[in-house]
LUMLUM-41878 format. One record per residue (C-alpha): x, y, z. Coordinates in nm, 2 decimals. Layout:
+--------+--------+--------+
:     c1 :     c2 :     c3 :
+--------+--------+--------+
:      X :      Y :      Z :
...
+--------+--------+--------+
END
This chain:
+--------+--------+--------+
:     c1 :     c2 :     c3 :
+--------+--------+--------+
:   0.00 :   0.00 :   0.00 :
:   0.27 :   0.23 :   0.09 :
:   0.41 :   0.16 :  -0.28 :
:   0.07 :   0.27 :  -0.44 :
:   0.04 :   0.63 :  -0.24 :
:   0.43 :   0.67 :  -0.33 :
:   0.39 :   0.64 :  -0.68 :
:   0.02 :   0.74 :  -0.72 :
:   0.14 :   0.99 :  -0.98 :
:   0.32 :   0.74 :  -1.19 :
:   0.04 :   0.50 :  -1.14 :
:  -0.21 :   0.73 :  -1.28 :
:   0.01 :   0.86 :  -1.59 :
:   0.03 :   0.51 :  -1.69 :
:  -0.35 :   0.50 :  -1.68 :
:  -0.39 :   0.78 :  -1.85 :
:  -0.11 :   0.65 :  -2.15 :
:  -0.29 :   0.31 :  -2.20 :
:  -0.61 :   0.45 :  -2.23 :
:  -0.50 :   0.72 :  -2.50 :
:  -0.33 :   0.44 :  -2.70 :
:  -0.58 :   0.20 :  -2.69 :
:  -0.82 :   0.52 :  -2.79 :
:  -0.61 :   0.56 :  -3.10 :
:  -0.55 :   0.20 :  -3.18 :
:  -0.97 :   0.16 :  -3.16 :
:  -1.03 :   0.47 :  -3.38 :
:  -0.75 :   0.30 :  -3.67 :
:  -0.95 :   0.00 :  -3.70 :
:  -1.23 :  -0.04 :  -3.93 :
:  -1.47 :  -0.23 :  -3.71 :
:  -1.71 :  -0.10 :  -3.48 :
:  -1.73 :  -0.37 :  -3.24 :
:  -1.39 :  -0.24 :  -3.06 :
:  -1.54 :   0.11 :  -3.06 :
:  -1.88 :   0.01 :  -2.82 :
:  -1.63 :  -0.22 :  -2.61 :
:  -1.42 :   0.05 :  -2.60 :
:  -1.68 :   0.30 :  -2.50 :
:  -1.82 :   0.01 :  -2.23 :
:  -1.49 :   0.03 :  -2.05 :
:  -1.45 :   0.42 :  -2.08 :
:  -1.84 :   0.41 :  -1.90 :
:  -1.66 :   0.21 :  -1.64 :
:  -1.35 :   0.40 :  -1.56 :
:  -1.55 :   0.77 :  -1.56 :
:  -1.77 :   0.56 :  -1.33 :
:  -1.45 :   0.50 :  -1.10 :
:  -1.38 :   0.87 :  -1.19 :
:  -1.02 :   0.76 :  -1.32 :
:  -1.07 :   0.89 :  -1.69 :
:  -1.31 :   1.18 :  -1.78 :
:  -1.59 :   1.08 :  -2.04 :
:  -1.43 :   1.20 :  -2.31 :
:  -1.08 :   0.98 :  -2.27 :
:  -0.85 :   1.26 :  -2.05 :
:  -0.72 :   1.20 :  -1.74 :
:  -0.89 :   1.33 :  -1.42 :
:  -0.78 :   1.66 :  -1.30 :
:  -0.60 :   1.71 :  -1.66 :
:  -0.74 :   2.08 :  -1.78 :
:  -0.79 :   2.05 :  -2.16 :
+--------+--------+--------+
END
């Protein structure tokens, strides 16, 4: 635990990287099954208020 609220900052820019790829990658592909999986798991991390609804990381100004 102590690791976690050490690094938080790390932790969470990590986060914040893997979704933005894996928003990119989703938009390159031709298929829309990826994008509404994609959006499902977006729904559930602005629901643990880690990303904001529209992919940015909490607490990042755009």
């Amino acid at each position: 635990m102590e690791w976690i609220t050490t690094h938080w900052d790390d932790v969470l820019a990590i986060i914040g990287g893997v979704v933005m790829a894996v928003s990119a990658v989703v938009k390159l592909t031709a298929t829309q099954k990826d994008d509404t999986v994609w959006a499902k798991i977006l729904t559930v991390l602005s629901a643990l208020s880690l990303v904001n609804p529209d992919g940015s990381v909490v607490g990042k100004g755009k």
